[in-house]
N, C-alpha and C positions, 0 to 999 in steps of 0.2 A: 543405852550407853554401854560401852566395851568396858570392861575389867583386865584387859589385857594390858602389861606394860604400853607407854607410849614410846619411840624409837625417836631420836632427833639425828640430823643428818650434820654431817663433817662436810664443813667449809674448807674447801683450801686457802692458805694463807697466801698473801704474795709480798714481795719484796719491800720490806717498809719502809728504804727510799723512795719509793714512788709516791708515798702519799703526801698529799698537800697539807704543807702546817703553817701554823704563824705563830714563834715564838719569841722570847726578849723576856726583858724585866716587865712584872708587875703595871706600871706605867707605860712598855709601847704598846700593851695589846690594847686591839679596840673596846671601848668601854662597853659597846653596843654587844659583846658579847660576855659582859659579866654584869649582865642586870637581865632583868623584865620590866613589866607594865607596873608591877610591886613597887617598880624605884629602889626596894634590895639592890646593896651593891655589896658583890662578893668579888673574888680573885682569883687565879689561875698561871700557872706556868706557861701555856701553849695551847694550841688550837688546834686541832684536826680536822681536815675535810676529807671525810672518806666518798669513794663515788659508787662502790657496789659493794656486796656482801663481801665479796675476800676480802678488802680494803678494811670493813670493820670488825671479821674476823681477825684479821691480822694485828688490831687498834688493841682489841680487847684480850686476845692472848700473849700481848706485849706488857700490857700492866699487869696479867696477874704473875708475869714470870718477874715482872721487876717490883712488886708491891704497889703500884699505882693504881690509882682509882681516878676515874671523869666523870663530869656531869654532862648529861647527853643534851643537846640544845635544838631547836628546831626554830621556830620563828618568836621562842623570846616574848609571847603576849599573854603569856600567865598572871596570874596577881595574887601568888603564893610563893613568890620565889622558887619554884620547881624549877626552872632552869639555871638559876645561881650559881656559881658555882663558889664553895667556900674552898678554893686549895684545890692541888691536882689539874687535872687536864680538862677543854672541853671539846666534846665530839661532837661537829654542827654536821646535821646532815641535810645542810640546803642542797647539795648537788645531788639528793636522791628526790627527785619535786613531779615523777613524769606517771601520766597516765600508760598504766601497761596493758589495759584492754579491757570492755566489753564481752561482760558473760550473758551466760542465763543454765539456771538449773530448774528444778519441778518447781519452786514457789517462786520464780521470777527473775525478774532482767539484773545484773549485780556492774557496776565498774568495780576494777581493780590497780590500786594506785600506789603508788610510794608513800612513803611518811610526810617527806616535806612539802605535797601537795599543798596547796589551799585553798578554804574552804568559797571563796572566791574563784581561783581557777577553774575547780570543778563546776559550780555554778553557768562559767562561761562554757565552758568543755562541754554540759548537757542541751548548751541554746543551739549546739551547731547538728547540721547530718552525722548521722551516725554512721553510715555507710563511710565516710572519712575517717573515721578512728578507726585504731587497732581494735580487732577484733581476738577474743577468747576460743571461739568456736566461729565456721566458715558460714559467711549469711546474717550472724546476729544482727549486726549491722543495718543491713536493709529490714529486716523484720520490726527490727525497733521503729523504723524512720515512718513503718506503714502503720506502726501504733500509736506513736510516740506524740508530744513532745515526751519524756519523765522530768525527775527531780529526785533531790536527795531531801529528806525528810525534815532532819535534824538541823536546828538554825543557832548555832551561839552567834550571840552580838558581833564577835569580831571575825568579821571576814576573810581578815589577813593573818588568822591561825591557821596553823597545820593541821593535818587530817591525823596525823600521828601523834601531834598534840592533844588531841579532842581524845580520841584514843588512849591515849592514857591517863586524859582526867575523867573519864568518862561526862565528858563534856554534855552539856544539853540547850539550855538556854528558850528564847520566848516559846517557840513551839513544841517544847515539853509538853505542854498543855493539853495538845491531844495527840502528839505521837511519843513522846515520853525521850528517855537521851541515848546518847551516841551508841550504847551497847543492844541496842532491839534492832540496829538496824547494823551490825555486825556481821558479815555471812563466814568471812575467814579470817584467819591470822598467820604470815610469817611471821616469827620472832626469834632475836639473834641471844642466845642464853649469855650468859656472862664468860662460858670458857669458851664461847666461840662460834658453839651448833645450833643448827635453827630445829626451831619445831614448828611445823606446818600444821597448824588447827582450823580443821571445819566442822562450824558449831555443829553438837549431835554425833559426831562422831569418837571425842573421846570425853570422858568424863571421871568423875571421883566414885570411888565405891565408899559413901559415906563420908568422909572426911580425909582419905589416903588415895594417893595417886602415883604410880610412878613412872619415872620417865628417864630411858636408858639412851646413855649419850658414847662415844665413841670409845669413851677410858671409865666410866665410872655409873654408877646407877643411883639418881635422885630420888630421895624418899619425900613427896610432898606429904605434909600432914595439916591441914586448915585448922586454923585458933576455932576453939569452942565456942564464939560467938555466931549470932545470924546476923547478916546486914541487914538492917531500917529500908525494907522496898515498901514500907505505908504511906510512904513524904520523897520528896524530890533530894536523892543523896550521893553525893560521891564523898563521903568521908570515911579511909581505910578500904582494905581490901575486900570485892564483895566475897560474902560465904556466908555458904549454908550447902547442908548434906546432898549428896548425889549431885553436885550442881557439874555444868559443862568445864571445862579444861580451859575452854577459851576465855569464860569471864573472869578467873583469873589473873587475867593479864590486862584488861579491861577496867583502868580505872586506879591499875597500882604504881601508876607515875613514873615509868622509867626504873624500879626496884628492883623487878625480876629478869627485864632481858629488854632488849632493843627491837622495835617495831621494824620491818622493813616492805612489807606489804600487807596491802589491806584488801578485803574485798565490803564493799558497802551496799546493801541492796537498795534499789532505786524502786520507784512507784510512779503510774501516771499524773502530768501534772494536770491541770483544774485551775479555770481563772476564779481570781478571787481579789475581793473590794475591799481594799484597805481603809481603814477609817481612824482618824484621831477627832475625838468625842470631847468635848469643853463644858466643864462643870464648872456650875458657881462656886461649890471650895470641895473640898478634900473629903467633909461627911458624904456630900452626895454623891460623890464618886466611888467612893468604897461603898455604898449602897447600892448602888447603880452595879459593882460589879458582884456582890451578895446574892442580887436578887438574878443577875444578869448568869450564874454557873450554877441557879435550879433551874433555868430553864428549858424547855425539854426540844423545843423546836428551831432556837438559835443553839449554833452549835459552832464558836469561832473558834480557827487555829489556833488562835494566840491571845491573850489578856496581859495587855503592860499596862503598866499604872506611873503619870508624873504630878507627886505633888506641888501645890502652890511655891513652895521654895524652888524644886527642880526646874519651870515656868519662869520662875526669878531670874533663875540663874542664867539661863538663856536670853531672857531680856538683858540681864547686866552685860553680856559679852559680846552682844549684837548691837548695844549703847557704844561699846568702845572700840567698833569696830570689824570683832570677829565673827566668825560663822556666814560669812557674807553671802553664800550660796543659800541659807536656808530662812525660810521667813518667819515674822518676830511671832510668837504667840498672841491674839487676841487681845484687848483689854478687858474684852469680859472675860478670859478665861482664868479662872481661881484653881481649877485642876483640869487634868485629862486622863482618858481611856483611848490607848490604842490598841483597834481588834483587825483581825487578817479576816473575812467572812468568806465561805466557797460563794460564788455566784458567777454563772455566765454573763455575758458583756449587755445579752437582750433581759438579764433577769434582776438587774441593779437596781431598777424600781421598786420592784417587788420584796427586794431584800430590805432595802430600805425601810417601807412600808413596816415590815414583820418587826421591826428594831422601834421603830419610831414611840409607839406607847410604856417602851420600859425605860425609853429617854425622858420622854416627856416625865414620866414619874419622879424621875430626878432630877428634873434642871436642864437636859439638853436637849439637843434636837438635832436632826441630820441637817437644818438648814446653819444651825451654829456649829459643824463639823466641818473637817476636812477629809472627801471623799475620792481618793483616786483609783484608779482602776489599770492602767498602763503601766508598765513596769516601770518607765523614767520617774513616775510621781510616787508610784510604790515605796522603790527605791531612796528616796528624797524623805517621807516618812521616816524608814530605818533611818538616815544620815541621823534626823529629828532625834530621833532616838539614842543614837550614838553618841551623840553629842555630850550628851552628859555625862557618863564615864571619860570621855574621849578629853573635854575642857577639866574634867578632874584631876585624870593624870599630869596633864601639862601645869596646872594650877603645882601638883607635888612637885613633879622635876623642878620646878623655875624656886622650891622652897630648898633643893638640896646643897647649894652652897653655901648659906650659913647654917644650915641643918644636914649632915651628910647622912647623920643614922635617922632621918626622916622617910618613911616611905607610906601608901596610902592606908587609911584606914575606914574600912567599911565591912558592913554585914555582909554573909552569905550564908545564913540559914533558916532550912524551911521548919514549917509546924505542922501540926495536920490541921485540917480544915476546923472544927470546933476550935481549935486556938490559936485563931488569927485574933481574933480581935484584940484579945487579954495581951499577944506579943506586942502588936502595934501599940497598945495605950503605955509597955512597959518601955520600949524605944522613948517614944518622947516623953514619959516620968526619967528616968534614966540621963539621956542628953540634954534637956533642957535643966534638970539640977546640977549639974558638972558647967554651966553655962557654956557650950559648943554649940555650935551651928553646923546643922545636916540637912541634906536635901533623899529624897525618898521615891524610886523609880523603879519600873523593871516588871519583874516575873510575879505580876501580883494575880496571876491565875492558878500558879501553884504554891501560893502561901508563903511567896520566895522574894518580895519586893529587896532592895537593895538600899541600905541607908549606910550614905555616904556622908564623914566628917569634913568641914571646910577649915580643912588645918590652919593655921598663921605659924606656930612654931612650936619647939619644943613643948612647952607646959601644955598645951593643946593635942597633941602626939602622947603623951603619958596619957591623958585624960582620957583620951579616945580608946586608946591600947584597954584600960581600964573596965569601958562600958562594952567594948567589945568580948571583952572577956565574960562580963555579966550578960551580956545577949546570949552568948552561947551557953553559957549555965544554964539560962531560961528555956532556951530553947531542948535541950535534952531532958530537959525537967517535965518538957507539955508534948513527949515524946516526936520531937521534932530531930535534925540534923545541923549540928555546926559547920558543916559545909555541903551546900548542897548542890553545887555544881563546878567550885573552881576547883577542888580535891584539896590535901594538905598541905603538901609543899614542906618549904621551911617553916615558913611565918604561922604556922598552924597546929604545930604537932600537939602541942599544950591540953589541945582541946580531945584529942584521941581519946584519953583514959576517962575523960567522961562518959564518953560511948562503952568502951571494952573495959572499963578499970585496969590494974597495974597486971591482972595474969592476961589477960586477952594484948594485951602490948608485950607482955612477952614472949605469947606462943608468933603475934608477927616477925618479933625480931626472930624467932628461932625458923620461923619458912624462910623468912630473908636470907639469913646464915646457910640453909640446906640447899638454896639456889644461888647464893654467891659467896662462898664460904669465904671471901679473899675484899669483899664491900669494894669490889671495881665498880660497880653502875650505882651515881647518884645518892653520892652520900648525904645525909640530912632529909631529905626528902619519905617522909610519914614518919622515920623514926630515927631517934641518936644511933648511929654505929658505933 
């Protein structure tokens, strides 16, 4: 890593009539742009759509000359209120969504995309020729297409997030499990500072001498200096800034929610893809299935991408919704099923027996069997799994939204923190001693391969909303207590910050506020967001 200052490069500005806004009172702006998946509702003056870097060059050196500050907005499917905006402007950058090309460097094949991509288009973008897409370098193209299919590694739940989102939660989701989150598969970063200049980081290239970093911008010279904490990399975490000594330039920026600067290109590195057998697994109740997945991550010769876990409630839940109607494209759960495990397994299309087979006597030990599974192999049924999956965050939110008319300060309330492996168990038994004394009802799914399962409350109203707020807050006490993470993949947001000074105590919050201050001395970008300004 260099020691040498880092240089950031001067955007020209352009004509701020030109850019697209939508402004009015409080009440004409669209509501769709002053919430998230949170159900948070904040407010805002106006909107901006910038469509290239001058355009948000020109955004951001307009507020710090007029005292303004925006909350920067991408596809709005946080569940922290990170894109909220309490007051001030917000900066949606759906017009920046395009794939810019196809690389490759000494470790491998990379796309390079805008912010507002998603994590959906890319998916579709990687099924086509590659010889069709913009190429980085002359040929990639066709070399890809003679090796290829690839894929991008990293899988959070919601498809229809941004890649500049994931990016700055340092997003991860099921397949953490064995390729970990959004920041290992990082290759570069634009990013637009707060007065305007971009700095172009590719990982390895610049980094901190110890905890000091700095970086010279067209009028002034930034002194970075990282809080004396290390980030928690024992357990699945995106809560506060990562750091620790000598680390790269790039991470950073990787995970600090829109704080320090605005995303505007990404590079992502891709890998060859590999068919693989999806499987949702049906257990008689909830013990055998969390034994089943115990015994299921010593073992040395299965080796799945992915461990989601849905308990007996979750299964309910589904049933209830598909009783009145909804979810009509996906089919009911079993009546023998008491719980489930669903696993992604590598296997070729002629080796699906055989993988089968290898799995079968550590079902049988608990309860199931690949003939009481649902096993697909095609992408159509693959895909139809996920939906399975979605469903229940997805019937969640909807359940909240349809509570906020007589509840408006309602928004969702659920876990999002990991433990280490020794204390899962003690976490899970303190989840339901916890909610079942408060008498709430939650259903329990998700990332149960990284000690990361998701227990969601089934609001009815206010007094249920306190209660939850309550145990949430005692989850994450617990949870840093069995040296776990309060957030471990959705980042802080608004709805979160509470829980910071568990981690860092009161100086570690505010050596962050004092980086925050040294990179936007003026709190133009994303106010509220990990810490009070």
């Amino acid at each position: 890593m260099g020691i040498e200052p880092v240089r950031a490069i001067r955007v020209p500005s352009v004509p701020f009539q030109g850019i697209k806004k939508w402004d009015g009172t409080r009440d004409s702006l669209p509501h769709t742009f002053l919430t998230d998946e949170s159900k948070l509702s904040g407010h805002a003056k106006e909107i901006y759509f910038p469509s290239d870097e001058s355009q948000l060059a020109t955004l951001l050196r307009y507020l710090n000359r007029t005292g303004g500050h925006a909350t920067i907005s991408g596809m709005r499917t946080g569940v922290v209120g990170g894109a909220v905006p309490q007051g001030g402007s917000v900066i949606c950058m759906e017009n920046m969504d395009s794939l810019i090309g196809l690389g490759k460097d000494q470790q491998g094949y990379f796309v390079r995309v805008q912010p507002n991509m998603t994590l959906r288009s890319l998916q579709r973008i990687l099924r086509q020729r590659y010889s069709s897409l913009p190429a980085l370098q002359p040929g990639v193209g066709e070399e890809m297409d003679a090796q290829g299919p690839f894929f991008y590694p990293v899988d959070p739940t919601e498809q229809n997030g941004s890649l500049g989102g994931n990016v700055a939660a340092n997003s991860s989701g099921a397949r953490s499990f064995r390729y970990g989150p959004t920041r290992d598969w990082v290759r570069r970063l634009r990013v637009m500072l707060p007065n305007g200049d971009i700095l172009d980081i590719v990982r390895g290239e610049h980094g901190f001498q110890g905890r000091e970093c700095k970086v010279v911008t067209e009028d002034d010279v930034i002194h970075l200096r990282l809080p004396s904490y290390d980030f928690n990399r024992g357990v699945k975490n995106s809560a506060g800034l990562y750091c620790h000594e000598d680390m790269d330039l790039i991470d950073l920026f990787i995970g600090s929610e829109g704080t320090l600067g605005v995303i505007t290109e990404i590079d992502l590195r891709l890998m060859p893809s590999y068919p693989v057998l999806s499987i949702l697994v049906f257990f008689p109740d909830d013990g055998k299935a969390l034994s089943f997945v115990a015994d299921l991550r010593l073992s040395s010769s299965i080796r799945p991408d992915l461990i989601e876990y849905f308990d007996e409630a979750a299964l309910g839940l589904i049933r209830d919704v598909k009783a009145k109607g909804g979810l009509r494209k996906l089919p009911c759960p079993p009546s023998y099923a008491g719980s489930a495990v669903f696993l992604d397994l590598p296997a070729g299309a002629e080796d699906i027996s055989s993988v089968l087979e290898s799995i079968r006597p550590l079902l049988r030990m608990h309860g199931g069997s690949p003939e009481r599974s649902w096993c697909l192999h095609d992408r159509r049924g693959r895909e139809m799994l996920r939906d399975f999956r979605h469903s229940i965050p997805e019937t969640i939110f909807q359940h909240v939204g349809g509570l906020k008319g007589k509840n408006p300060d309602i928004h969702k309330m659920g876990t999002d923190v990991s433990v280490p492996d020794a204390a899962f168990p003690e976490m899970m038994e303190y989840y339901a001693q916890t909610l079942r004394s408060k008498g709430l009802r939650w259903v329990t799914f998700g990332h149960v391969g990284d000690n990361h399962p998701h227990v969601e409350v089934i609001l009815h109203d206010m007094d249920d909303f306190r209660k939850a707020k309550d145990a949430c807050q005692a989850f994450a006490h617990k949870a840093v207590q069995l040296g776990g993470s309060p957030s471990a993949e959705h980042g802080i947001g608004k709805l979160k910050r509470e829980y910071l000074p568990l981690l860092y105590e009161s100086q570690g919050c505010k050596e962050l506020q004092a980086l925050k201050r040294s990179v936007d001395p003026n709190g133009v970008l994303n106010r509220g967001n990990l810490m009070e300004w």
